[in-house]
C-alpha positions in Angstrom: 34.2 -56.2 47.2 34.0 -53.3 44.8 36.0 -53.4 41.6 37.7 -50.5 40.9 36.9 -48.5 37.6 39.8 -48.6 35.5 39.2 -46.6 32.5 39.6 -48.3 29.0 43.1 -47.3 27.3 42.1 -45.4 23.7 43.8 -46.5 21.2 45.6 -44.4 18.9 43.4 -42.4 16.6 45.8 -39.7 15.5 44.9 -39.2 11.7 48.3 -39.4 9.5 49.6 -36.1 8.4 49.1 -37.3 4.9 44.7 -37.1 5.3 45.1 -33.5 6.8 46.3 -31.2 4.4 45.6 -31.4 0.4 48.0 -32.3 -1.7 49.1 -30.1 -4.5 47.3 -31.2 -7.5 44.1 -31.3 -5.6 44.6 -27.7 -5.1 45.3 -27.5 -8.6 42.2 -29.4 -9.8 39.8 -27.3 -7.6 41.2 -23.7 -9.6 41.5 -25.3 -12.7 37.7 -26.6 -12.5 36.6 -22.8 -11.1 38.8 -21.3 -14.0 36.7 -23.1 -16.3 33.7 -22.7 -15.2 34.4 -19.0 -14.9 35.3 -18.8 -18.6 32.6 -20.5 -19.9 29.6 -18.6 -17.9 31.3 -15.4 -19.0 30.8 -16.7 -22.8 27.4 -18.2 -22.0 26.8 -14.1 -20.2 27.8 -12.5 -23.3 26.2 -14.9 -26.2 23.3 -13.8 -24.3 23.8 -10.1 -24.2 24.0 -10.3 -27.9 21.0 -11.9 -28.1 18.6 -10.0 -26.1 20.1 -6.7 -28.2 19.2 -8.7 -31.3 15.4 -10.1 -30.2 14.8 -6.4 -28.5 15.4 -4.5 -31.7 13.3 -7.0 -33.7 10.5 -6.4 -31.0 10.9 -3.0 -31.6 10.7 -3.0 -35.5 7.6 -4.8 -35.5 6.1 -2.8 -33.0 7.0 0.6 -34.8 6.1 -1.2 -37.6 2.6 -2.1 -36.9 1.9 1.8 -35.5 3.0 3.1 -39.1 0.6 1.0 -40.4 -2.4 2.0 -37.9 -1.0 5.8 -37.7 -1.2 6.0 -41.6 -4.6 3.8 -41.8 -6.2 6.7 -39.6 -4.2 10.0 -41.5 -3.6 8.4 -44.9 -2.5 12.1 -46.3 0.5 12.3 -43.0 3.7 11.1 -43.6 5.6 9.3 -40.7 8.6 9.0 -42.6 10.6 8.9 -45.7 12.7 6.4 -47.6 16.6 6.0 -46.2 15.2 8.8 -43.6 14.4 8.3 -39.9 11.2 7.6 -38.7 9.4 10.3 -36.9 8.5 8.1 -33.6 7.8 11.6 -31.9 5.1 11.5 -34.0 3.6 8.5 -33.4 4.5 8.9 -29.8 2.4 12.0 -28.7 -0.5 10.5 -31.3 -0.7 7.9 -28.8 0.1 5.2 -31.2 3.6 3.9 -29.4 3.4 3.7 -25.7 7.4 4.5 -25.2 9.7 5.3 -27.7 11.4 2.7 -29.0 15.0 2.6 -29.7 18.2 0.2 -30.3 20.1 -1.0 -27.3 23.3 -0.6 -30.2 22.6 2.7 -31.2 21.1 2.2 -34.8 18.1 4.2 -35.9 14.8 3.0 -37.3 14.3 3.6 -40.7 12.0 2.6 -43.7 13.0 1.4 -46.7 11.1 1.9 -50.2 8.7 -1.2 -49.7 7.5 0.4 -46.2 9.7 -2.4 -44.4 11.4 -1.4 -41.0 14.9 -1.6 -40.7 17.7 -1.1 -38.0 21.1 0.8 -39.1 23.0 -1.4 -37.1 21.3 -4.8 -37.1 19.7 -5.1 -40.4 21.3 -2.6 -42.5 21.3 -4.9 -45.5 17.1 -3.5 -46.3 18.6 -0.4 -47.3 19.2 -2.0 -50.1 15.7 -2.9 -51.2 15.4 1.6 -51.4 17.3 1.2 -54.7 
């Protein structure tokens, strides 16, 4: 005879209430984690900013720097500039000795000082100085 298929009883899997919903201070821990993490890559962003205004206007310096010193090797009689007065990077643009005119992500203005030394108004205005 044929044994009829009685189909095994599951037992019960139902999960407790407990292991389905998070508890409060997980909730808490996720938001305080993403809170801090948001606060600190916003310092890290800005550390940076700073940084690449600093290293960009010391680029430029040297660079302006270097075509003074090629621009007045060539025209020795030409001025490019004058002591506590802006440089005349016009100039040494459409002579073809700067590629694109440089200038200061903050705004200062390239100057030279009385030992010929580059300076920025706003990142190393302390080389004034050196015109006295």
């Amino acid at each position: 005879m044929v044994e009829k298929y009685v189909p095994v009883q599951k037992k019960n899997l139902a999960v407790p209430k407990r292991y389905i919903s998070y508890v409060w201070y997980e909730i808490l821990a996720v938001v305080l984690f993403v809170a801090a993490f948001v606060y600190v890559a916003s310092l890290q962003f800005f550390a940076i900013e700073a940084n690449v205004s600093l290293i960009s206007c010391r680029s430029s310096r040297n660079t302006v720097a270097t075509s003074i010193a090629e621009y007045r090797a060539d025209f020795p009689n030409e001025t490019v500039g004058f002591v506590r007065k802006e440089i005349l990077l016009k100039k040494l643009y459409d002579a073809k000795y700067l590629r694109i005119k440089p200038k200061c992500w903050d705004g200062g203005i390239y100057k030279l000082n009385s030992k010929d030394e580059v300076y920025c108004t706003y990142h190393n205005p302390e080389l004034e100085d050196a015109a006295n």
